[in-house]
mmCIF file of the N, C-alpha and C atoms, coordinates in Angstrom:
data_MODEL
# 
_entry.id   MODEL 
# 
loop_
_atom_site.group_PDB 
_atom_site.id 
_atom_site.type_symbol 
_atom_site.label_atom_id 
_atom_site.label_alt_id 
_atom_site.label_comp_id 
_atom_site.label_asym_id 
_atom_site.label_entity_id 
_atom_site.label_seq_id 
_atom_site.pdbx_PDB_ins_code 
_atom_site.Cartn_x 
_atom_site.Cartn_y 
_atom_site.Cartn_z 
_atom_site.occupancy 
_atom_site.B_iso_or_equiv 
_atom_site.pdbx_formal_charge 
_atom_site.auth_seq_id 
_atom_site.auth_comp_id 
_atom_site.auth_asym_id 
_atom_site.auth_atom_id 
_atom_site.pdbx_PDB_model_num 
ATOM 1   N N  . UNK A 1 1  ? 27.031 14.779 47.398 1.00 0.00 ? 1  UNK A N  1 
ATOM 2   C CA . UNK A 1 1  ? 26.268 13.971 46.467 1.00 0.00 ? 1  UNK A CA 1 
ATOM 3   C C  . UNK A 1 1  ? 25.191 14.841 45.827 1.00 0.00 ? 1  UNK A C  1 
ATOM 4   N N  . UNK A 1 2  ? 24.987 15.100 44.578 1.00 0.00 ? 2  UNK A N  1 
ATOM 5   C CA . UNK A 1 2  ? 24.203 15.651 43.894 1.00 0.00 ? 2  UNK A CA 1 
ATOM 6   C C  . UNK A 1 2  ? 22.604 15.404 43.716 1.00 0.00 ? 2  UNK A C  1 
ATOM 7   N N  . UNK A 1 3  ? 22.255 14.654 44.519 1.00 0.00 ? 3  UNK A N  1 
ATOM 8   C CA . UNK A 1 3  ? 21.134 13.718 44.436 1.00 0.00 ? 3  UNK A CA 1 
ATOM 9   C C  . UNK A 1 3  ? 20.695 13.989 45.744 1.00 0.00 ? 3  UNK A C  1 
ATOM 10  N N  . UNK A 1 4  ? 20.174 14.704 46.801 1.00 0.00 ? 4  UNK A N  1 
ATOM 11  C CA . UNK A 1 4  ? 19.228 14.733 47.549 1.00 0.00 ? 4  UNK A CA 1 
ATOM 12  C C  . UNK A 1 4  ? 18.308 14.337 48.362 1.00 0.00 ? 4  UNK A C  1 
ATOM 13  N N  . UNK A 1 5  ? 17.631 13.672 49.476 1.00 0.00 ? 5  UNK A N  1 
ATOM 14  C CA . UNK A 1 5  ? 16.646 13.136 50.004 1.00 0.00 ? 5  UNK A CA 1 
ATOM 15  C C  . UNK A 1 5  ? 16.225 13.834 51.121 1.00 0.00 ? 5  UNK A C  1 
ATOM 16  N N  . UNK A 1 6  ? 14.784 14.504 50.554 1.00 0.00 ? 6  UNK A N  1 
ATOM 17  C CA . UNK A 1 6  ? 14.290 15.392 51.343 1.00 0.00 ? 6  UNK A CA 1 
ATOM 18  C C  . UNK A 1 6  ? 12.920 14.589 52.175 1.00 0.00 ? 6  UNK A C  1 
ATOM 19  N N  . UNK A 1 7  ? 12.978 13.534 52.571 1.00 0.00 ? 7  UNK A N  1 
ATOM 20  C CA . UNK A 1 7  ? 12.227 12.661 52.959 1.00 0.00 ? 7  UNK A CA 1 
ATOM 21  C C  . UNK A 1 7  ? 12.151 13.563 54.954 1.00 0.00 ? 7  UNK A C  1 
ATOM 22  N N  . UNK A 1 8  ? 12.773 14.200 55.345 1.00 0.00 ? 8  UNK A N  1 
ATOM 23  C CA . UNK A 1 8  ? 12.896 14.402 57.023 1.00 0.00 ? 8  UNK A CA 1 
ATOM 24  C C  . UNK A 1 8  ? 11.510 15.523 56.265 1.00 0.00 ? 8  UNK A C  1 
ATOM 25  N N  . UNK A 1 9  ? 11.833 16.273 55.367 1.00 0.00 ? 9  UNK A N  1 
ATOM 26  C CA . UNK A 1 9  ? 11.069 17.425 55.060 1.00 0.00 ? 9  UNK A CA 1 
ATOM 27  C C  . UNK A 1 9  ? 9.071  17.096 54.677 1.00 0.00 ? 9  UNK A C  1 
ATOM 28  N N  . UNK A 1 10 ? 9.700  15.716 53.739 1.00 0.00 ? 10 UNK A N  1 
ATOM 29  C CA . UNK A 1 10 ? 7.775  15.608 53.661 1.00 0.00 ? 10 UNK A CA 1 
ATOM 30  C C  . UNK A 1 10 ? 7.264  14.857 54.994 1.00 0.00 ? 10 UNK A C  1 
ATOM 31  N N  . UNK A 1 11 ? 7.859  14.184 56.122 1.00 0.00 ? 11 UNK A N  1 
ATOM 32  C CA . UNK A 1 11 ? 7.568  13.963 56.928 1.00 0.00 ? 11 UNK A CA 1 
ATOM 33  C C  . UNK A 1 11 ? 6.926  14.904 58.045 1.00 0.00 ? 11 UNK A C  1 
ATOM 34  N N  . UNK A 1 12 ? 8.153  15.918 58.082 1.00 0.00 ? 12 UNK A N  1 
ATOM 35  C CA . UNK A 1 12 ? 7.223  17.565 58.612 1.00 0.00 ? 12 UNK A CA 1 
ATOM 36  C C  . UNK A 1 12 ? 6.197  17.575 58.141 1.00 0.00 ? 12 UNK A C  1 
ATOM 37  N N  . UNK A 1 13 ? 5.622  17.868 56.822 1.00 0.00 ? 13 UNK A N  1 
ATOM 38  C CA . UNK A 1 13 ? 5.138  18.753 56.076 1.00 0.00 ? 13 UNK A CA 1 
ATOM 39  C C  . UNK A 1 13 ? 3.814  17.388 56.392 1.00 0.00 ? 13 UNK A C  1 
ATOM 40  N N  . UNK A 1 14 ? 3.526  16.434 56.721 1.00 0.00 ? 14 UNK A N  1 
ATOM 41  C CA . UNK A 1 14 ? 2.429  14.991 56.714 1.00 0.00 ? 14 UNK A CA 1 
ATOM 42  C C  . UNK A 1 14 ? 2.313  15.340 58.073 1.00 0.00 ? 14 UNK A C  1 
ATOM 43  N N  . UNK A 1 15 ? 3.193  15.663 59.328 1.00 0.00 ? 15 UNK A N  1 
ATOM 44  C CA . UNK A 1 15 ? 3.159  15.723 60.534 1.00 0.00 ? 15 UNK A CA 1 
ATOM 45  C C  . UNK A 1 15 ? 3.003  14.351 60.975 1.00 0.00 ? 15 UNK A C  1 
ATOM 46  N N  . UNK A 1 16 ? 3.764  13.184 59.742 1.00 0.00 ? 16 UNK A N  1 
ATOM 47  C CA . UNK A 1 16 ? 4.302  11.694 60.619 1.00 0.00 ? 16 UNK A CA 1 
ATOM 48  C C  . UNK A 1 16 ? 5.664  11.309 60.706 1.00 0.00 ? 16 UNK A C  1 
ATOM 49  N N  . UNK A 1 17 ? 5.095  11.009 61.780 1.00 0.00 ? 17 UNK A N  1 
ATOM 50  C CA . UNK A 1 17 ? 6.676  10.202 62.120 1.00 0.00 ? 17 UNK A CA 1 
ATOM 51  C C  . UNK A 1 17 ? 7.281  9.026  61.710 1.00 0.00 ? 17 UNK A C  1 
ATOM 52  N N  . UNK A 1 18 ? 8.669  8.890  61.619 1.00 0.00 ? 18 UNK A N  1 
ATOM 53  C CA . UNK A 1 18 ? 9.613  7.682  60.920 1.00 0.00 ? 18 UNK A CA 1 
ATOM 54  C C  . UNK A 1 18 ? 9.023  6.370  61.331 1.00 0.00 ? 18 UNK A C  1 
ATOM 55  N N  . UNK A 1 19 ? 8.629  6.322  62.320 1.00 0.00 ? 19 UNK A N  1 
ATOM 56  C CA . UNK A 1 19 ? 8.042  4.883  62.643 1.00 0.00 ? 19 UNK A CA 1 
ATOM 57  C C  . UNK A 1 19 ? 6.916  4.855  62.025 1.00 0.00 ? 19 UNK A C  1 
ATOM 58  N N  . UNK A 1 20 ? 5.957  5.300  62.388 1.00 0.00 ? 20 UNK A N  1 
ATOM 59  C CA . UNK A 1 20 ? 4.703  5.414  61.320 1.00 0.00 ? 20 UNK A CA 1 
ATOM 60  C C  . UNK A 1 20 ? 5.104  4.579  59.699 1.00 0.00 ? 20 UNK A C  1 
ATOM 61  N N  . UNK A 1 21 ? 5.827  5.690  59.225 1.00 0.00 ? 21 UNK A N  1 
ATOM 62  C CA . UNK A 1 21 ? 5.562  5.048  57.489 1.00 0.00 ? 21 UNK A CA 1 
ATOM 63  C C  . UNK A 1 21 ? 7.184  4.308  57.646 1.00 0.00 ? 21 UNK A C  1 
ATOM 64  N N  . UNK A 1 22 ? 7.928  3.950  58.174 1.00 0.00 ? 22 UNK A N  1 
ATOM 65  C CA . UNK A 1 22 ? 8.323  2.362  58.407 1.00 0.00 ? 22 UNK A CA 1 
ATOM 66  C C  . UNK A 1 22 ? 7.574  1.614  58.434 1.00 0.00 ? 22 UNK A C  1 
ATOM 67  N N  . UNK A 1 23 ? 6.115  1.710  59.440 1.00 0.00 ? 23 UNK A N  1 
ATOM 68  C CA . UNK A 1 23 ? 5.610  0.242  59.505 1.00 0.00 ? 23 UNK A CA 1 
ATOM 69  C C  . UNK A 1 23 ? 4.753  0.319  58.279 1.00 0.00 ? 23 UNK A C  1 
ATOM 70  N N  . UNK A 1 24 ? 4.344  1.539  57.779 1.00 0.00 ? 24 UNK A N  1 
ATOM 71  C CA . UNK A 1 24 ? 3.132  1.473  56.902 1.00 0.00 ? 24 UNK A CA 1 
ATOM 72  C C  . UNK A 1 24 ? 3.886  0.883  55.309 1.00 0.00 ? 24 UNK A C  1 
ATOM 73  N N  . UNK A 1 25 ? 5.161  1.350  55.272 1.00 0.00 ? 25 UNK A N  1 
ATOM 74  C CA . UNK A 1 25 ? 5.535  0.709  54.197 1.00 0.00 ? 25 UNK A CA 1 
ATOM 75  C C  . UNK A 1 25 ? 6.451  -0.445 54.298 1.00 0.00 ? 25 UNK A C  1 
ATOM 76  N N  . UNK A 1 26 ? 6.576  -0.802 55.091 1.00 0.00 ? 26 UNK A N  1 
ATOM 77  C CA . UNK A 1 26 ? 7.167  -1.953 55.522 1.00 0.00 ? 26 UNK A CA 1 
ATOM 78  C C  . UNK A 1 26 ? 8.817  -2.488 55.159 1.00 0.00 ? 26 UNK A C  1 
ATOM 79  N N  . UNK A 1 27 ? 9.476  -1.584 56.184 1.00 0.00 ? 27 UNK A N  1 
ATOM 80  C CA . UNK A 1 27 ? 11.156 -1.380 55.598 1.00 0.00 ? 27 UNK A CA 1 
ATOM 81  C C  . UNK A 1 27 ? 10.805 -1.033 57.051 1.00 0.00 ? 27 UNK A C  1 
ATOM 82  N N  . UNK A 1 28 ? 12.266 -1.070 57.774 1.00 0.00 ? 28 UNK A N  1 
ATOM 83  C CA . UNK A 1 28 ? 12.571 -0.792 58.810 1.00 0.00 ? 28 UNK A CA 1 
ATOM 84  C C  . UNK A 1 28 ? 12.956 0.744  59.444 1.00 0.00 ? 28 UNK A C  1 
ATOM 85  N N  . UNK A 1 29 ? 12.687 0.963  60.611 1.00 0.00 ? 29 UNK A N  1 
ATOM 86  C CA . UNK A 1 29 ? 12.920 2.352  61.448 1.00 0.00 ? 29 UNK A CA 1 
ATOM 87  C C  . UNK A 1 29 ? 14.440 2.637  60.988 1.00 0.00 ? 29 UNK A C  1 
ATOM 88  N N  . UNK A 1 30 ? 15.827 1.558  60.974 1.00 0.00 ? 30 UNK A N  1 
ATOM 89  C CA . UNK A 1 30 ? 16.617 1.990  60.544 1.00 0.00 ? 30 UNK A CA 1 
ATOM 90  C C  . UNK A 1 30 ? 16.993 2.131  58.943 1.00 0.00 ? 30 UNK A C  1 
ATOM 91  N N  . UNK A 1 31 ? 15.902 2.199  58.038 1.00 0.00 ? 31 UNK A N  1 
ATOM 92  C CA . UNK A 1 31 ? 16.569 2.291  56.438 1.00 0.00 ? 31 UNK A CA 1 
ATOM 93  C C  . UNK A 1 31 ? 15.345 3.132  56.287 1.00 0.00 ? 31 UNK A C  1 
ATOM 94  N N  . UNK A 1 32 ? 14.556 3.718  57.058 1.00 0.00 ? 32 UNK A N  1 
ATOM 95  C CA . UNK A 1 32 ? 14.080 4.870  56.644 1.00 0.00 ? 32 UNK A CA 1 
ATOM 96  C C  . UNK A 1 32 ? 15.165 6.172  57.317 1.00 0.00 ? 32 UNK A C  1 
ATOM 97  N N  . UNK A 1 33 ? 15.632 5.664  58.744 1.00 0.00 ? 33 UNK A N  1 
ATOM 98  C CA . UNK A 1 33 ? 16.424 6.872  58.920 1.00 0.00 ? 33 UNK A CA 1 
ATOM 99  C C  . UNK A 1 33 ? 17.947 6.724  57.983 1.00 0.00 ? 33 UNK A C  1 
ATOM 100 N N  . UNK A 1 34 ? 18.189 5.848  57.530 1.00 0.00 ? 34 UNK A N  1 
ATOM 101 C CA . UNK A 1 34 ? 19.053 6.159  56.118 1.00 0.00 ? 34 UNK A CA 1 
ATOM 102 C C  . UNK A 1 34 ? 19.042 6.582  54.940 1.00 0.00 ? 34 UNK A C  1 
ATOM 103 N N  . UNK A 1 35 ? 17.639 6.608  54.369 1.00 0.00 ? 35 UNK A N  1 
ATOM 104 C CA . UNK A 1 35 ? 16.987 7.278  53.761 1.00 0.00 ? 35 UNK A CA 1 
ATOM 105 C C  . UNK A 1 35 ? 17.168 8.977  53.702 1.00 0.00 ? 35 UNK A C  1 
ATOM 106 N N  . UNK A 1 36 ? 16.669 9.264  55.040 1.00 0.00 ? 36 UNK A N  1 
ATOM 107 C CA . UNK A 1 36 ? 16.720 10.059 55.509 1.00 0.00 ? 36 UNK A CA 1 
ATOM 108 C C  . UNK A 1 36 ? 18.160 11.465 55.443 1.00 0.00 ? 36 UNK A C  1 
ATOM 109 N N  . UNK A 1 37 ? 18.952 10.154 56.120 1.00 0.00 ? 37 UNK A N  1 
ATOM 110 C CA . UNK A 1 37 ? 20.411 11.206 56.210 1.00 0.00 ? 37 UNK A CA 1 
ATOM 111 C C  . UNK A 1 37 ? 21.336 10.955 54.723 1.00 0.00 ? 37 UNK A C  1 
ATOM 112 N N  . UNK A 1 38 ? 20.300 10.701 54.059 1.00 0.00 ? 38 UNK A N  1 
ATOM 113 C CA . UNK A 1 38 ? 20.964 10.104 52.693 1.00 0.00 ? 38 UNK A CA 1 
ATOM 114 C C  . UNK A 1 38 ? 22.262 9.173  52.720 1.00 0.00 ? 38 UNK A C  1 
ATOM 115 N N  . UNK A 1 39 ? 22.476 8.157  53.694 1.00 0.00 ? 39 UNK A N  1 
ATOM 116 C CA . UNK A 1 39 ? 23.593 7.371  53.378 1.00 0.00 ? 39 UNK A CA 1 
ATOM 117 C C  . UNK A 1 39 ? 23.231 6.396  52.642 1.00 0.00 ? 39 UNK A C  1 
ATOM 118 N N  . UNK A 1 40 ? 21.843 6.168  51.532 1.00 0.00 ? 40 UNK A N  1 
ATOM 119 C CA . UNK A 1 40 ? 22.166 5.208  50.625 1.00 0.00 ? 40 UNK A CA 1 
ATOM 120 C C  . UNK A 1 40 ? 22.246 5.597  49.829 1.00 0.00 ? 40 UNK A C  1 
ATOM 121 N N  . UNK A 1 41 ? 22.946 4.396  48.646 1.00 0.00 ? 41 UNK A N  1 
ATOM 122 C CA . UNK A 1 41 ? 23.555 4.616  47.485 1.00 0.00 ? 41 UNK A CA 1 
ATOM 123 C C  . UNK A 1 41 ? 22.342 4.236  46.182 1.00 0.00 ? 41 UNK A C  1 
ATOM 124 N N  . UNK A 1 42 ? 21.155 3.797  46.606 1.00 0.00 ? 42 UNK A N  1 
ATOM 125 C CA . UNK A 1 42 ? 19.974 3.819  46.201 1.00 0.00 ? 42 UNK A CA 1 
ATOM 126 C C  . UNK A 1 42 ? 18.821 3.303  46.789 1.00 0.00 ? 42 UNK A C  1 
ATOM 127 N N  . UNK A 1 43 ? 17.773 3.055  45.980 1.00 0.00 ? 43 UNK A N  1 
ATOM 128 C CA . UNK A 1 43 ? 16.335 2.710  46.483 1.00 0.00 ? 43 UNK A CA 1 
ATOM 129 C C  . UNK A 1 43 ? 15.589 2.775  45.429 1.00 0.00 ? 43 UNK A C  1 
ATOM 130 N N  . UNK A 1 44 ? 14.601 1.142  45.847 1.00 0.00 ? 44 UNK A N  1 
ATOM 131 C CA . UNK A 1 44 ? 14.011 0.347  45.179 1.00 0.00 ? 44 UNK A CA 1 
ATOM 132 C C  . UNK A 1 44 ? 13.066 0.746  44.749 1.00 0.00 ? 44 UNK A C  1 
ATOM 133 N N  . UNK A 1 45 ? 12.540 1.263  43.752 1.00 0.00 ? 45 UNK A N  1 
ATOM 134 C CA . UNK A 1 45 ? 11.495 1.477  43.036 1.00 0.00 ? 45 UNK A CA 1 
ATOM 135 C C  . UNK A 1 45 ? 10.003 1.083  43.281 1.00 0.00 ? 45 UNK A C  1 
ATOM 136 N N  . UNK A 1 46 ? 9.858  -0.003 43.980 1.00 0.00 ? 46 UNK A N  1 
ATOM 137 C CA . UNK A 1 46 ? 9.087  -0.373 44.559 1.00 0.00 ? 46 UNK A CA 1 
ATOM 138 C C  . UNK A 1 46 ? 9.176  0.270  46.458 1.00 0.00 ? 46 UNK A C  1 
ATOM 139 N N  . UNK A 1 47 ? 9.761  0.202  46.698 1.00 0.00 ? 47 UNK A N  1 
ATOM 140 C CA . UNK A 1 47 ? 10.018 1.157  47.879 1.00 0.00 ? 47 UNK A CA 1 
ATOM 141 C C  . UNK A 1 47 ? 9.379  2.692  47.982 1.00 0.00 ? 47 UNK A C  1 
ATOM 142 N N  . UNK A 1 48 ? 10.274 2.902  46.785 1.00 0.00 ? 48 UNK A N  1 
ATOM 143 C CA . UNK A 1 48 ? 9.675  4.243  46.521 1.00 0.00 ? 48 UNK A CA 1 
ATOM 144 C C  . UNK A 1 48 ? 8.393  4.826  46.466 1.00 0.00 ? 48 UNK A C  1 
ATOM 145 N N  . UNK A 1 49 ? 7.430  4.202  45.413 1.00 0.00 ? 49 UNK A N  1 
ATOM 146 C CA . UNK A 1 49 ? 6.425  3.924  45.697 1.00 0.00 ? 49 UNK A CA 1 
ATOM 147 C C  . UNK A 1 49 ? 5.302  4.072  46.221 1.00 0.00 ? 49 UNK A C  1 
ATOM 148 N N  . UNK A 1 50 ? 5.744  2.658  47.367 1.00 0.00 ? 50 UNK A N  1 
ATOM 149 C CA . UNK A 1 50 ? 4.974  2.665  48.402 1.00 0.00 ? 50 UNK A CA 1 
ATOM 150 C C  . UNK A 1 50 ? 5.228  3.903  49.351 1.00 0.00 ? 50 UNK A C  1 
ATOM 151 N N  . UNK A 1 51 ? 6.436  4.854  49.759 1.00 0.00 ? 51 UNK A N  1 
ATOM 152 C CA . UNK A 1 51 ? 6.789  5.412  50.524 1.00 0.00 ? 51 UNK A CA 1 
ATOM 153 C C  . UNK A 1 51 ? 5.999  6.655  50.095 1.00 0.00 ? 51 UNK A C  1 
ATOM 154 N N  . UNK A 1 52 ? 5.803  6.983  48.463 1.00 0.00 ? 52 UNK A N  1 
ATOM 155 C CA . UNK A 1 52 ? 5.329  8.324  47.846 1.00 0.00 ? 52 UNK A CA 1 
ATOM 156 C C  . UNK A 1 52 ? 3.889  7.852  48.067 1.00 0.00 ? 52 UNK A C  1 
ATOM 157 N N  . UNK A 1 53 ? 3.155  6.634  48.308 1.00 0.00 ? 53 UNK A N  1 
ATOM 158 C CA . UNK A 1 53 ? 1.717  5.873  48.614 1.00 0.00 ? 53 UNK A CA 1 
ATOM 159 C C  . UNK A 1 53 ? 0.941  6.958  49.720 1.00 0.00 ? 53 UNK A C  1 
ATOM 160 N N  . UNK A 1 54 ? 2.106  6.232  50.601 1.00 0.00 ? 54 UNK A N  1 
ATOM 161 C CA . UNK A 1 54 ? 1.890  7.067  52.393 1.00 0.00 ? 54 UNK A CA 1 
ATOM 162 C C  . UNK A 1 54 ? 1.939  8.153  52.191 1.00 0.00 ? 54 UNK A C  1 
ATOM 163 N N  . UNK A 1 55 ? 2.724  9.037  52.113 1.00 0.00 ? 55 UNK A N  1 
ATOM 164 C CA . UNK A 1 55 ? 3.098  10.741 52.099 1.00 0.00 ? 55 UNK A CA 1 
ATOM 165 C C  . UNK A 1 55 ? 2.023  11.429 51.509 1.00 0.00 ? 55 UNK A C  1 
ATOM 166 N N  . UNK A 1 56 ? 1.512  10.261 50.071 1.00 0.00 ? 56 UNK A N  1 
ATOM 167 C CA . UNK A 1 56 ? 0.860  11.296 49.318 1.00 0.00 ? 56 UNK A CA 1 
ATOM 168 C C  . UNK A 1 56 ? 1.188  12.119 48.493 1.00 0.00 ? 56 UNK A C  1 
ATOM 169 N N  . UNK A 1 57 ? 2.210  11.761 47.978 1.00 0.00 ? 57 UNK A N  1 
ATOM 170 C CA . UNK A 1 57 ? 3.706  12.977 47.053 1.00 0.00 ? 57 UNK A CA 1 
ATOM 171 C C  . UNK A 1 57 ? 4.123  12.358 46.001 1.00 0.00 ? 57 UNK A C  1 
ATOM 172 N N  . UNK A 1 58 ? 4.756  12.984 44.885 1.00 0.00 ? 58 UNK A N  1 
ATOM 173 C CA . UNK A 1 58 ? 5.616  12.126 43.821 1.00 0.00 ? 58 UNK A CA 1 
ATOM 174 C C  . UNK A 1 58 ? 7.068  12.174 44.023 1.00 0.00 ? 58 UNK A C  1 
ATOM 175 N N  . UNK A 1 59 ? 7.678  11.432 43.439 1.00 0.00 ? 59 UNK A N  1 
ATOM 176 C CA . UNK A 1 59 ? 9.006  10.549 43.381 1.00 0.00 ? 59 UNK A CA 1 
ATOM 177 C C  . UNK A 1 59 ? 9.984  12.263 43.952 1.00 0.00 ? 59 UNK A C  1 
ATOM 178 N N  . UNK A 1 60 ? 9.630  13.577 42.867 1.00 0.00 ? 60 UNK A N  1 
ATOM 179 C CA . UNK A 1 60 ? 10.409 14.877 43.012 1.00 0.00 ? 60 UNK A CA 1 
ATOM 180 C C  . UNK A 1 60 ? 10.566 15.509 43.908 1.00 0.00 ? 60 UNK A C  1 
ATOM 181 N N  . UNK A 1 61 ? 8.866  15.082 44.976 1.00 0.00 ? 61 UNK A N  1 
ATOM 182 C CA . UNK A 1 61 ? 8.875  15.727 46.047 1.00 0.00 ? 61 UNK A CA 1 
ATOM 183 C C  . UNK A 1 61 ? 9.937  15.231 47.094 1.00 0.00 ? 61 UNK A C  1 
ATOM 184 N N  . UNK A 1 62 ? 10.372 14.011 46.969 1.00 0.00 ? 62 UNK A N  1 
ATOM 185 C CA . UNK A 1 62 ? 11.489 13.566 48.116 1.00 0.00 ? 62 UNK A CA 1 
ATOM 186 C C  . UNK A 1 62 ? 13.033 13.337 47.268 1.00 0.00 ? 62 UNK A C  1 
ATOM 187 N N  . UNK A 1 63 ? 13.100 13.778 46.379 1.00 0.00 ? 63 UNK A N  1 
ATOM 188 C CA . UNK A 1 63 ? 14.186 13.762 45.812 1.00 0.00 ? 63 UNK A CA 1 
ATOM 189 C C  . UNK A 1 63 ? 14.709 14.752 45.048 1.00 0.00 ? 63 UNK A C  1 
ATOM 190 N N  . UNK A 1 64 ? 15.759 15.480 44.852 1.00 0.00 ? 64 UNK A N  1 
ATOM 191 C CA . UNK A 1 64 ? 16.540 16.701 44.648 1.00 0.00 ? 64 UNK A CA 1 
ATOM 192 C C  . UNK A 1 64 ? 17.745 16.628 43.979 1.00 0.00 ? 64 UNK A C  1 
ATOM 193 N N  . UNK A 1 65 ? 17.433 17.164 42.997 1.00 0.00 ? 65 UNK A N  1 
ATOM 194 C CA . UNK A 1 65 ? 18.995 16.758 42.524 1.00 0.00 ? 65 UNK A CA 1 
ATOM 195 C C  . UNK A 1 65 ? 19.999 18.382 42.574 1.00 0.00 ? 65 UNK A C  1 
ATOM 196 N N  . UNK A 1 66 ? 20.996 18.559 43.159 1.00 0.00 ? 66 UNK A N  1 
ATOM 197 C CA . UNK A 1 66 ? 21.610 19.593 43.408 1.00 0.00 ? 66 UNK A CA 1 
ATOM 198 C C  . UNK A 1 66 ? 22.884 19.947 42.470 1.00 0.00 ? 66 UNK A C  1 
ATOM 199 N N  . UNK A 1 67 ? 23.044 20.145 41.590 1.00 0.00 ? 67 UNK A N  1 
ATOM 200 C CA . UNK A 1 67 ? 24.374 20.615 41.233 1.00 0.00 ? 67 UNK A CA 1 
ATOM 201 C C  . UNK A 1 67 ? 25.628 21.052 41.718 1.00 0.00 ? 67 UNK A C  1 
ATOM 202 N N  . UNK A 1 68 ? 26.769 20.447 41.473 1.00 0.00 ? 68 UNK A N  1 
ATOM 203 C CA . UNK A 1 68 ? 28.056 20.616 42.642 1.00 0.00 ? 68 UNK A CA 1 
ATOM 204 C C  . UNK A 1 68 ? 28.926 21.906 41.479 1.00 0.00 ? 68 UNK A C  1 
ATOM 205 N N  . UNK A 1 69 ? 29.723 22.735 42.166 1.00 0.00 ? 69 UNK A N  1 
ATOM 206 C CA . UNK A 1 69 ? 30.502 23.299 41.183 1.00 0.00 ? 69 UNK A CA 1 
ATOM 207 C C  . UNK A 1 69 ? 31.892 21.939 40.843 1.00 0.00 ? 69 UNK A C  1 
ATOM 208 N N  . UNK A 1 70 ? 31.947 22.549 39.026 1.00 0.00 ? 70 UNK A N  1 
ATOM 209 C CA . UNK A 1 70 ? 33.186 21.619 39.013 1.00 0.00 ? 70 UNK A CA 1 
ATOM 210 C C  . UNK A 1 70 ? 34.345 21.968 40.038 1.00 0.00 ? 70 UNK A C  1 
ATOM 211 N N  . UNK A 1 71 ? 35.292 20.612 40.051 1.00 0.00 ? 71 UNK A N  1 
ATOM 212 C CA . UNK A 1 71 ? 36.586 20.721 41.005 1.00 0.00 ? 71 UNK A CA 1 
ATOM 213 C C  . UNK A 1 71 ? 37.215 21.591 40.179 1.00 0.00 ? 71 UNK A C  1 
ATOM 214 N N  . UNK A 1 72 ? 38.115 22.529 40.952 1.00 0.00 ? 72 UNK A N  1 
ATOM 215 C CA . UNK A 1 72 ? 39.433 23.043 40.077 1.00 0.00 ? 72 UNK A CA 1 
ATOM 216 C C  . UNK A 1 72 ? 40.443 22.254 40.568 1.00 0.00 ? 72 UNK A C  1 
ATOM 217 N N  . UNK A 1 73 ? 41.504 22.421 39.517 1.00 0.00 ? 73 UNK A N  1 
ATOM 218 C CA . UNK A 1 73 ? 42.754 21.249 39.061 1.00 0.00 ? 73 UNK A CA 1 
ATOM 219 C C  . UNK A 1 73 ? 44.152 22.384 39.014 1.00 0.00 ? 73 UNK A C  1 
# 
């Protein structure tokens, strides 16, 4: 997926933990660690947000967009 979530990384970088800004932003221990391992297919703007609120960061700092090489055929 070309799209990125470096959310494990600003968590290092704050020295808090997943439970912490679960409760502080108020979404659960398990859809921040989905967040996390990037298995969603998005997130709420308002989520966001609040999550960049806590950290202290903007939207770029937890998100990455990566370029894939094209498939060959």
């Amino acid at each position: 997926m070309p799209i990125v979530v470096q959310l494990d990384l600003m968590l290092a970088r704050r020295k808090m933990r997943s439970r912490y800004l679960a409760a502080a932003v108020g979404i659960t221990e398990v859809n921040i660690s989905l967040l996390k391992s990037g298995k969603v297919k998005g997130v709420r703007f308002d989520t966001l947000e609040r999550i960049c609120e806590v950290l202290q960061c903007q939207p770029g700092d937890l998100l990455v967009y990566e370029s894939q090489p094209p498939e060959s055929t």
